[in-house]
C-alpha positions as CSV (number, residue, x, y, z in Angstrom):
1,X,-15.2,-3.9,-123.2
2,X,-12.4,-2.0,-124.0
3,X,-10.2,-1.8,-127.7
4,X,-7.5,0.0,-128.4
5,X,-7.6,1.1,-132.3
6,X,-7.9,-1.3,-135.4
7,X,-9.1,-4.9,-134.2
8,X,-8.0,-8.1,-136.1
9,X,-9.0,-11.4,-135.7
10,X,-9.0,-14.4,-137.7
11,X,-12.4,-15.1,-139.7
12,X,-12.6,-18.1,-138.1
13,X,-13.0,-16.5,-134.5
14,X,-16.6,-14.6,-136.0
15,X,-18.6,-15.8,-133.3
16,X,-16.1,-15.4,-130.2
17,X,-15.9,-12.9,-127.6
18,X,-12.9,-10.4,-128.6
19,X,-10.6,-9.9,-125.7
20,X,-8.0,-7.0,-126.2
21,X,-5.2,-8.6,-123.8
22,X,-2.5,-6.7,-125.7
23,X,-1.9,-3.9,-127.8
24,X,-0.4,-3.8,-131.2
25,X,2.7,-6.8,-132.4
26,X,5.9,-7.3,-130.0
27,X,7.5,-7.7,-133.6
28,X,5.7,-5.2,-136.2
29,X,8.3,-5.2,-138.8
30,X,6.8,-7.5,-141.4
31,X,6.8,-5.2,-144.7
32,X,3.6,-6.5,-145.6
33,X,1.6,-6.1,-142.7
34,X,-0.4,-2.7,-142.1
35,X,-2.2,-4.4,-139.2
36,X,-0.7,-2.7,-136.4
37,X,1.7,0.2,-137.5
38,X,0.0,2.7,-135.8
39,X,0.4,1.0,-132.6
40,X,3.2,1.0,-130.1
41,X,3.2,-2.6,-128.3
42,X,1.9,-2.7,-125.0
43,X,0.6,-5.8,-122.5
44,X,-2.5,-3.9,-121.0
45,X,-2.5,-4.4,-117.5
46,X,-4.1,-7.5,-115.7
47,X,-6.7,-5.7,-113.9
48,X,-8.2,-3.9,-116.7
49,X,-8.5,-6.7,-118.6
50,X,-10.3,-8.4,-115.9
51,X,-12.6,-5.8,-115.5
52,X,-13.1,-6.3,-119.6
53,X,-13.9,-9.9,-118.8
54,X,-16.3,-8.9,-115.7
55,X,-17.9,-6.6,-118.1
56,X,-18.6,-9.3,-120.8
57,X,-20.2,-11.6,-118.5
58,X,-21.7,-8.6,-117.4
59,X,-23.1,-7.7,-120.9
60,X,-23.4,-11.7,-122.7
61,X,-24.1,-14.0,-119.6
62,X,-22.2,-16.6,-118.5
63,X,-22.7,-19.1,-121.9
64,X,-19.9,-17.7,-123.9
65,X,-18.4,-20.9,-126.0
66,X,-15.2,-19.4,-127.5
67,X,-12.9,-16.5,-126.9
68,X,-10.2,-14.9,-128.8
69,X,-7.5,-13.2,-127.4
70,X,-5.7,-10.2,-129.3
71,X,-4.0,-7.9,-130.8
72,X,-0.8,-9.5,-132.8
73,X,1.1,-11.7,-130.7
74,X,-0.3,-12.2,-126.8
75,X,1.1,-15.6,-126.8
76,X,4.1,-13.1,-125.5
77,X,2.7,-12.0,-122.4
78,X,4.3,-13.8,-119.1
79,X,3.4,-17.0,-118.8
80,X,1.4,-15.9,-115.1
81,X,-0.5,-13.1,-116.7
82,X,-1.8,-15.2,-119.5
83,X,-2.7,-18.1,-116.6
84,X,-4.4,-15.4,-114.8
85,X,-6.3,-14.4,-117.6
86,X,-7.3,-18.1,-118.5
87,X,-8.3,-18.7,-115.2
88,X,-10.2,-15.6,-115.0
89,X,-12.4,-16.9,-118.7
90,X,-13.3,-20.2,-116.8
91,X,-14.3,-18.8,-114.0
92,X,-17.2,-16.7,-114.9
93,X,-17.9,-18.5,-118.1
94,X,-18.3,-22.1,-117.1
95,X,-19.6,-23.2,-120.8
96,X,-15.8,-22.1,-122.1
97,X,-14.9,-24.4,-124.6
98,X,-11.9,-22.6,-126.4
99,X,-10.0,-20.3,-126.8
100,X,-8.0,-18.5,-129.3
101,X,-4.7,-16.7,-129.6
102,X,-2.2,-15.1,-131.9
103,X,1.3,-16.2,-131.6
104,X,4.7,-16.0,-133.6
105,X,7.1,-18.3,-133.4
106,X,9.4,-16.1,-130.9
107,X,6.4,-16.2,-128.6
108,X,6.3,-19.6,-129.2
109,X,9.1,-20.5,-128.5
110,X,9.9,-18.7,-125.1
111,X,6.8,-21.1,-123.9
112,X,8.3,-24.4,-122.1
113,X,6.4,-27.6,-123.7
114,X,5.2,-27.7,-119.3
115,X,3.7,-24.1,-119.6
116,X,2.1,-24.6,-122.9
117,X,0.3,-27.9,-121.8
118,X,-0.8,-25.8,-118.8
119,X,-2.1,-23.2,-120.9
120,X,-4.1,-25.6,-122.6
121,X,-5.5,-27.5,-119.3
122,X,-7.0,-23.9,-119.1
123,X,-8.7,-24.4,-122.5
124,X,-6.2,-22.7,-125.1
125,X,-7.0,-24.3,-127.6
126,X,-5.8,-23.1,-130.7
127,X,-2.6,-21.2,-131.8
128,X,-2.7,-19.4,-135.0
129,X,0.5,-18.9,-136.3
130,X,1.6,-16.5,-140.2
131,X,4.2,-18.5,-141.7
132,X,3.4,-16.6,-144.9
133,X,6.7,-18.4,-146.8
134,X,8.7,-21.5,-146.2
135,X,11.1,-19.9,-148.2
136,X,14.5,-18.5,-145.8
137,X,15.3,-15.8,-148.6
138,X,11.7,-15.1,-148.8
139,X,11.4,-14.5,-144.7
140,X,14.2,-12.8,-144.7
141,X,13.2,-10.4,-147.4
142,X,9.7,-9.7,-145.9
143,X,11.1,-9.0,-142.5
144,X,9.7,-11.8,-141.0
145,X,11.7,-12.3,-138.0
146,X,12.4,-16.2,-137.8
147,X,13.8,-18.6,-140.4
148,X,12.1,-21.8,-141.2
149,X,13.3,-23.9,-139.2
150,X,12.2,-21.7,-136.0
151,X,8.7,-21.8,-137.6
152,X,8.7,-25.5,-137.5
153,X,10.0,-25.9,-134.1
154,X,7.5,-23.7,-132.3
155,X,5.0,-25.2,-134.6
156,X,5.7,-28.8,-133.4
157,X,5.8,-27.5,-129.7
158,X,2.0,-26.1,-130.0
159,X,1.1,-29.4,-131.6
160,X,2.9,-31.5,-128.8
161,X,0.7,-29.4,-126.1
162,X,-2.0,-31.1,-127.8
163,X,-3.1,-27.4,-128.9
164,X,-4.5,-27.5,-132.3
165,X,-2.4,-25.1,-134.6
166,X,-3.4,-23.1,-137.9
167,X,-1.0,-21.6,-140.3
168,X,-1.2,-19.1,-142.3
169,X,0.6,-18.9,-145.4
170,X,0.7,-15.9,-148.4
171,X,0.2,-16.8,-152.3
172,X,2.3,-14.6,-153.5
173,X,4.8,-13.2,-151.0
174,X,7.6,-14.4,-152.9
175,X,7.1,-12.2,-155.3
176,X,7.4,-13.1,-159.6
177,X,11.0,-13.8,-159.1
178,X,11.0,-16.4,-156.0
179,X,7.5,-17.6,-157.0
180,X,8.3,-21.1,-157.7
181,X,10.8,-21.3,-154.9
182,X,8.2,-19.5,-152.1
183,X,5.1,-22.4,-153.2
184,X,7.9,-25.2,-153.0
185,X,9.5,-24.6,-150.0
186,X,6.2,-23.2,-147.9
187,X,4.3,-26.7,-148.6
188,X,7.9,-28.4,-147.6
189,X,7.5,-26.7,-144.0
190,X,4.1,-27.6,-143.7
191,X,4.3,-31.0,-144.3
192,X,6.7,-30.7,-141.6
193,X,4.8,-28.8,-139.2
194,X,2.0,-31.2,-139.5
195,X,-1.2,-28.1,-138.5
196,X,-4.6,-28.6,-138.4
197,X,-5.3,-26.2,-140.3
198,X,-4.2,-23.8,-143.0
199,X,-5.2,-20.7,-144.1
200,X,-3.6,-19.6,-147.8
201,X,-4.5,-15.8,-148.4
202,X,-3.6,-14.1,-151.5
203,X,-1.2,-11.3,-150.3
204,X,-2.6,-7.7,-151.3
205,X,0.5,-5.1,-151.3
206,X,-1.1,-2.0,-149.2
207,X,0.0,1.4,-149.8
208,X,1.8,2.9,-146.9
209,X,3.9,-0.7,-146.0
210,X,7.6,-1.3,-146.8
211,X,6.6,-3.8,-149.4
212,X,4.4,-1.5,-151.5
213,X,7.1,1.1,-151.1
214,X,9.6,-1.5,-152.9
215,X,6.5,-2.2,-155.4
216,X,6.8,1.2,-156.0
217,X,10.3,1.3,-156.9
218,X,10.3,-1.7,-158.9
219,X,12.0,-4.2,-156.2
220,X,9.2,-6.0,-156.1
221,X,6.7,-7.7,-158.6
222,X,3.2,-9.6,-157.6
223,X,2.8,-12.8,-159.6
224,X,0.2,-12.6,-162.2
225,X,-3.7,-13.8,-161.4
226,X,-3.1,-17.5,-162.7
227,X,0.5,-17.3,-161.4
228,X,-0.9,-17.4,-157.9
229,X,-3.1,-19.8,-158.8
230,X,-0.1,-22.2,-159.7
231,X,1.6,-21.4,-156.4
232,X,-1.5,-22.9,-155.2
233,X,-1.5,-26.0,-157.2
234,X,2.3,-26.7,-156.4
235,X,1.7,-26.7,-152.3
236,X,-1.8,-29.0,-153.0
237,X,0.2,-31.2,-155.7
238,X,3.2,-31.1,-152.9
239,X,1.1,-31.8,-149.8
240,X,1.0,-34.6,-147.5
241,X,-0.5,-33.5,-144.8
242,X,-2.6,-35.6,-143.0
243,X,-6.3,-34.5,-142.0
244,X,-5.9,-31.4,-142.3
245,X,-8.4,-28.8,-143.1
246,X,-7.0,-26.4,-146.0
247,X,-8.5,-23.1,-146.9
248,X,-8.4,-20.5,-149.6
249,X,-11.5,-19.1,-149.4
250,X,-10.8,-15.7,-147.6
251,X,-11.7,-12.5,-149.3
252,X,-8.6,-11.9,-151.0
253,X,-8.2,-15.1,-153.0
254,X,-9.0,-15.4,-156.6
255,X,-10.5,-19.1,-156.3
256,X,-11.7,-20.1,-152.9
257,X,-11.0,-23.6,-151.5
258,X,-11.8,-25.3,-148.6
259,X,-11.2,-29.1,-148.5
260,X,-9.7,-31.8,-146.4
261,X,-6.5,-33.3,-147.2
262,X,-4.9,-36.1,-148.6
263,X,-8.8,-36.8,-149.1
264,X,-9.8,-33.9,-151.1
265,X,-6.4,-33.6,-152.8
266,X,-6.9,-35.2,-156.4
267,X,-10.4,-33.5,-156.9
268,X,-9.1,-30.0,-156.1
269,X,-5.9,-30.6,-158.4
270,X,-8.7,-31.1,-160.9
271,X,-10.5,-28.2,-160.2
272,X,-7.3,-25.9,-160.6
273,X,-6.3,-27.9,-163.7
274,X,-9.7,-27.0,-165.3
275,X,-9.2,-23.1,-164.3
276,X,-5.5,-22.9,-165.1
277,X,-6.2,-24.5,-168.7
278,X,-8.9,-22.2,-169.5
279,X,-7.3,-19.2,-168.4
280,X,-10.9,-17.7,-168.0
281,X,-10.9,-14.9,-165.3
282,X,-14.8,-15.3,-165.3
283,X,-14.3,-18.5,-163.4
284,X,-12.8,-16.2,-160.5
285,X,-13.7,-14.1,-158.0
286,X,-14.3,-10.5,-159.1
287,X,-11.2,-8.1,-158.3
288,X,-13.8,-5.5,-157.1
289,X,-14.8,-8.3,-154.3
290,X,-11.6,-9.2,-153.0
291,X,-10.6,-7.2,-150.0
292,X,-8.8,-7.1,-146.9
């Protein structure tokens, strides 16, 4: 197997062969994202990444369950190469029962509902898709590259594929100012999007980004430890999302979560009412083990 610098993948993809199809993010202009800046985007080419997947089979046998395809976005490449690649996965591992793929919604959306339902015939599975905000001012401000309404349509066309969807969202990308606005309008887009599952990090400003850079020079200001906790509260108290699995339980949050909503919904309000009333930081994860 071959990578090309810094691999990411989601935590949920642990135990899946990594395929690099791609190098770097076709977009790479979020001002919070470090992730790929040292990369230049590239689609590696076909036959190397058949070789890779040779190799694999080579290396892990032919019972490999799940793979993930990376780096940011590959949900971009043509829709042929990606068939090619699919087709290549079930072929030498006949146990395949899903695979896994970053896509925005600009990839997204240059996929025809045909192409995506035969992508998923040749077991994509899942899509995992950063809203980060529903908030339009908030996207815009962050560099996202789609509004909210683009983020909903390519989120519906994943779901119509019958490919299950996951969305990532960010406590705290709306910074002290839009706070109330970012929690209100991101659990507004969700209950329109309708995912399987959502993520909700805790956004971490890294040096060396745009956004730490406006940090820096006072343009920007991360909401207090219990104020992201509220944002929290709002998009559970807001939700009606329909089995759906919801976490908060990756590195960088201050409480983790991990429930099933509407069933879970009133016990986990409780469970943030109890920490937000207290105001006791001992109830939360240390700030020396949160990380990236």
């Amino acid at each position: 197997m071959r990578y090309d610098g810094l691999i990411i993948r989601p935590p949920s993809e642990a135990d899946s062969l990594i395929l690099q199809v791609a190098v770097g993010c076709s977009h790479n202009q979020c001002t919070f994202c470090p992730a790929f800046k040292a990369k230049q985007f590239r689609i590696k080419p076909l036959e190397y990444v058949l070789q890779d997947i040779d190799s694999a089979r080579d290396a892990y046998g032919p019972g490999v369950r799940r793979v993930f395809l990376c780096d940011g976005d590959p949900l971009i490449l043509p829709a042929a190469h990606l068939g090619a690649i699919l087709e290549r996965l079930n072929a030498v591992f006949p146990r395949l029962q899903r695979v896994g793929i970053y896509g925005n919604a600009k990839s997204i959306l240059k996929r025809t509902p045909e192409e995506l339902v035969q992508l998923r015939s040749l077991k994509l599975g899942i899509v995992y898709l950063g809203l980060e905000s529903g908030d339009a001012e908030t996207l815009a401000a962050v560099r996202k590259g789609a509004p909210p309404d683009d983020m909903i349509r390519a989120a519906r066309r994943v779901r119509e594929a019958g490919i299950k969807l996951n969305v990532t969202v960010l406590l705290g990308l709306g910074g002290r100012q839009r706070s109330r606005e970012h929690a209100r309008a991101t659990i507004e887009v969700l209950n329109r999007m309708q995912p399987n599952h959502v993520a909700a990090l805790t956004l971490m400003v890294v040096p060396d980004t745009p956004l730490h850079e406006d940090m820096r020079q006072g343009r920007f200001e991360l909401p207090g430890t219990f104020e992201l906790l509220e944002e929290l509260r709002a998009m559970i108290a807001g939700s009606e999302l329909k089995n759906c699995l919801f976490f908060s339980n990756h590195a960088s949050n201050y409480f983790p979560v991990q429930a099933r909503l509407p069933h879970d919904k009133l016990a986990l309000l409780n469970q943030l009412d109890r920490v937000l009333k207290n105001r006791d930081s001992s109830m939360l994860r240390p700030e020396a083990l949160r990380r990236l």
